[in-house]
Structures are given as C-alpha cells and as structure tokens.
N, C-alpha and C positions, 0 to 999 in steps of 0.2 A: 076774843081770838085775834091773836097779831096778822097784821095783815102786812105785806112786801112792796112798798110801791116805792117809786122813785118820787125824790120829792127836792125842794125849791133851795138855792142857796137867801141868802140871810138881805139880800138886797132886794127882794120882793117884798119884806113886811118893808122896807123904808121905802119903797113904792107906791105901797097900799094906803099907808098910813100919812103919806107925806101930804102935798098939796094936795090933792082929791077927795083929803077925809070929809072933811065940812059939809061934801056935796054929798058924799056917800050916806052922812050922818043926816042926812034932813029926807033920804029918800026912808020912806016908814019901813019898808020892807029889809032894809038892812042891818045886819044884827052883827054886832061886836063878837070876836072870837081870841081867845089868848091861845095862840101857838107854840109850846114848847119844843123846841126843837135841841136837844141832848140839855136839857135843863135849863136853858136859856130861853122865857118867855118874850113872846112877842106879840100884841096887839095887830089883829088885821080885821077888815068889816068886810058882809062878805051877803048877798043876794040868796045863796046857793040855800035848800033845804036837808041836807044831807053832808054828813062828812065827808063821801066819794067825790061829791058834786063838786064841795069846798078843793077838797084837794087836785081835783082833773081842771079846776079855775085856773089854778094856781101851774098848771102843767107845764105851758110853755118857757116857765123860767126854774123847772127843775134840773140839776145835776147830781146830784146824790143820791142812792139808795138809801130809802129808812124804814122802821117798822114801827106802823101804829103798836102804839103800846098799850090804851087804855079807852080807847073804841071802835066800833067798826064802821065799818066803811057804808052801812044803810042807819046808822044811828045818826035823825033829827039833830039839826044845828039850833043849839038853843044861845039866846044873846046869854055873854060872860060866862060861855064853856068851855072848857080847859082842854085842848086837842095835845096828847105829847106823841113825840115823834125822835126816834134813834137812829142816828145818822149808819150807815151801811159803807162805810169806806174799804175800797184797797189800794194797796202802796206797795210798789215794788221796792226794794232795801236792798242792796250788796254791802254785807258787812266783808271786811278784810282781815283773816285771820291768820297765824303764825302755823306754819308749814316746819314742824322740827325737824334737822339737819338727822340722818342717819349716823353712826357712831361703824366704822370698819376697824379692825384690829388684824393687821398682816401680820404675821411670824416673819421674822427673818432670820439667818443664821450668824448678821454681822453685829449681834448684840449675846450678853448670856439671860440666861430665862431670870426674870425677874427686872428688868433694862424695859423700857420702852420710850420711846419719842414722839411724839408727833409730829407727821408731815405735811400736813393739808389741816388748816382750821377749817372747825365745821360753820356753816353759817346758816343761819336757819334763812326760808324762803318765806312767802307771804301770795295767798288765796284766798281770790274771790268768791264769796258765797251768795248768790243770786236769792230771796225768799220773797213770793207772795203774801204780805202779811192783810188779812182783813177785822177790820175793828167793826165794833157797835158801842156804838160813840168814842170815849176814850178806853176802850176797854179790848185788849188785843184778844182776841178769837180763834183765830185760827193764822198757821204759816205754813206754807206749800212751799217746798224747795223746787227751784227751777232751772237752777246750773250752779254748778262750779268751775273757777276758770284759773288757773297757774298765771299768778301777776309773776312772781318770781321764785324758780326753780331754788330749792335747798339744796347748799352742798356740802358733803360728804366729809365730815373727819375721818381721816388716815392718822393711825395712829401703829407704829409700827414696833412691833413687840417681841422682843428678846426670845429666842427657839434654841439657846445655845449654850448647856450646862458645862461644868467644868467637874469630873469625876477623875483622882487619881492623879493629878494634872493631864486630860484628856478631854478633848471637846465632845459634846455630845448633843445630838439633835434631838433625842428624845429615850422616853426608858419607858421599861414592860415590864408588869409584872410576870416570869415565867415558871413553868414546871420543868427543873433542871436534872434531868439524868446522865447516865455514862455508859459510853462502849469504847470498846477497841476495835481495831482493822482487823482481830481474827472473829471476832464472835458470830456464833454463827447464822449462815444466813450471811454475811457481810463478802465481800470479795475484796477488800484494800481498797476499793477507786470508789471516787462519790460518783454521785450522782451527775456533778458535772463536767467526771473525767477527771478529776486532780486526785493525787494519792493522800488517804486518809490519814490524819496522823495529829501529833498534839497541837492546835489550835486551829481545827476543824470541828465545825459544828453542823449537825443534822437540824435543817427547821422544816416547818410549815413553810412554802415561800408564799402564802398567800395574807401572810404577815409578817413574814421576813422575808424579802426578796433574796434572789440567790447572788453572791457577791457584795453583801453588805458587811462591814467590818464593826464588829458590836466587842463590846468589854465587859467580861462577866467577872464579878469579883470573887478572888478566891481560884480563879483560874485562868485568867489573863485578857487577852487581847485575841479577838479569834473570826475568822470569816464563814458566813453559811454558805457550805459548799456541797452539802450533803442532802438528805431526809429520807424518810423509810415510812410504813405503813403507818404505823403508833404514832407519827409525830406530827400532832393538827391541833390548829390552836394554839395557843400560848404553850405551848413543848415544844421543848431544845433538847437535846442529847449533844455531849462534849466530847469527845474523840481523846483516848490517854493511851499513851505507848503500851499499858502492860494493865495486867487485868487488877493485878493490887490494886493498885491507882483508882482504876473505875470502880471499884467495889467501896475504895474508903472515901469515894466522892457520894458516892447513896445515890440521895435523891435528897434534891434540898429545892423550897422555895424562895427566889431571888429578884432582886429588879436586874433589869438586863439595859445595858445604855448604845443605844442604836449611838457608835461613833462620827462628829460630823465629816 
C-alpha cells in the first residue's frame, strides 16, 4: 500500500553518506539502505528499525511530497533494502496563448455589393493562462486552471463591404424576393388616397411597411420606379400590389414573382 509522506531533497543522502559514514559503519547496529528516490538510487545507513522510523529520521531535511511505492511504513529495515520513493511535485505554469482578432463586416452604401475594403487590420491579442500542474516524478498528473489574464487585448478587423447594386443603371441597397400583384384607384373597396394621404396612381405601391417602410422608393422590373405609399389588409409579407391607371393594365400584369430592388 502506497503511502503519502513528505520526504527529503537529494542533499541528505550526500550528508548521510559523506564524512560520518565510517563511523556510522563501525556502529554494529547500523544497516546500509539504497533509497531510490524517482529512480535515482542512493546509499544512506541508518539505526532506525522500520521504514516510517527510516524516513521520520530523515524528516527535518524534507521538501517534497512522495509516495512509498514498494513498502510500507511498519515494514523491518533490513541491511541492502531497496526503499523507492516518487517525488509529489506542484508547479505553477502561465503559458501565453494567441487570443484571435474578431473579423466585423459593415455594409456600406459608398461601394456596390461585391467591393469591399478593409479599414482596421485585425491584430490578434495574447493571454495568460495560469495552471496548477502536479507531477509524480517526471510524469504530469494532473492541471488545475487557476486564472486567466488579458496580457493584450485583440483588435477587431473592419472590413467594410459593398450594400450597393447597380439595376437598370439605378443604385440599389438591397432586393426582395416579392409576391407582385395589381389594382387600380377604382377597385373596390379602394377610395383613390393611400394610406398615406397621396392619390393613387401609376407608381404607387401597396406594401407591408413592416418590410417595406412607408416612403421607400423601390424598382420593380417590368413596371418601373415606384414609392410605397399605400397597403391594404392582403398585403403582409413579402406582397406588393402595383397601382395602374386602368383595369386592362392590372389584369395583364397577373400576378408575377419578382426580386424587388429597395433603391439607394
């Protein structure tokens, strides 16, 4: 059974063994012991009858934790017995490690989509990492984290990205795919005035404003250039209705699906 005790640094056997051996060795009662201590043997002589005795000898010049390995602590000291002993170390470590720079992509409207620039290089930072590490001998065991510390903050690539199509030759800040129908200012149910008080008419459109705000100026192909001024019960979501003078017109417009180019 391994037993936990604290035990001696390496300049106790050159104590033991140095000038006092001679005298140690002529007392009869003193019996030679090889102590290995993480595989490195070492000769010490020693009065004691027991290994506990041996090693509580040897107590006041301990620093280390180690674990009998291969007797215990009321097992007889017999002369040229091999005591091993595994050293119990811990060590505090801060390794410093690469903190990577985050990556931002702005839109802007002063480029067209597919453009982008960078305007801030990213730089990566560097963090301390504090760990407990404890060995049994050379042999790492266990690591207990004990802080982390920001040596140096990472900074942020800005990288700023083109929001600005060109449709028609016309700028555009972004496109929808929508569900495109048709009315006129008579049909019924309609009164001629939108919804924001303007009179209805060819390049007014009925939306949802909670994706189309109201006063946004959008370009739908195949029927122009046109502001949402309008909306009605039907029209949530991705639906638009187009506004045409005359009912022909709305009837041979259907219902088509379109992309829709929110104008910048």
């Amino acid at each position: 059974m391994k037993t936990h005790l604290r035990v001696f640094a390496i300049v106790v056997f050159i104590l033991v063994i140095g000038c006092g051996t001679a005298s140690a060795y002529s007392n009869m009662n003193t019996q030679p012991v090889i102590v290995n201590v993480d595989s490195v043997p070492h000769m010490v002589s020693t009065e004691q009858t027991t290994v506990g005795a041996l090693l509580e000898e040897l107590e006041n010049v301990i620093g280390t934790d180690y674990f009998l390995e291969d007797a215990d602590e009321d097992d007889p000291v017999e002369s040229m017995m091999t005591i091993s002993l595994t050293s119990v170390t811990e060590k505090i470590v801060a390794n410093v490690e690469t903190m990577p720079y985050d990556t931002i992509r702005r839109p802007t409207l002063s480029m067209k989509i597919g453009e982008s620039r960078v305007v801030q290089k990213g730089v990566n930072g560097q963090m301390s990492i504090v760990n407990k590490e404890t060995y049994h001998g050379d042999e790492l065991i266990d690591s207990e984290f004990i802080e982390e510390k920001v040596l140096v903050a990472p900074q942020d690539e800005i990288i700023e990205v083109g929001s600005t199509g060109i449709i028609d030759g016309m700028s555009f800040s972004r496109a929808i795919n929508a569900r495109v129908t048709a009315y006129t200012p008579s049909d019924p149910g309609c009164t001629g005035i939108t919804a924001t008080g303007t009179v209805a008419g060819h390049g007014t459109i009925a939306v949802d404003p909670s994706v189309i705000p109201f006063g946004t100026t959008v370009y739908i192909p195949g029927y122009g250039v046109a502001i949402a001024e309008d909306t009605g019960g039907a029209i949530i979501g991705h639906r638009i209705d187009v506004c045409f003078e005359s009912t022909d017109d709305a009837l041979e417009w259907g219902v088509q699906n379109l992309s829709v180019y929110i104008l910048s």
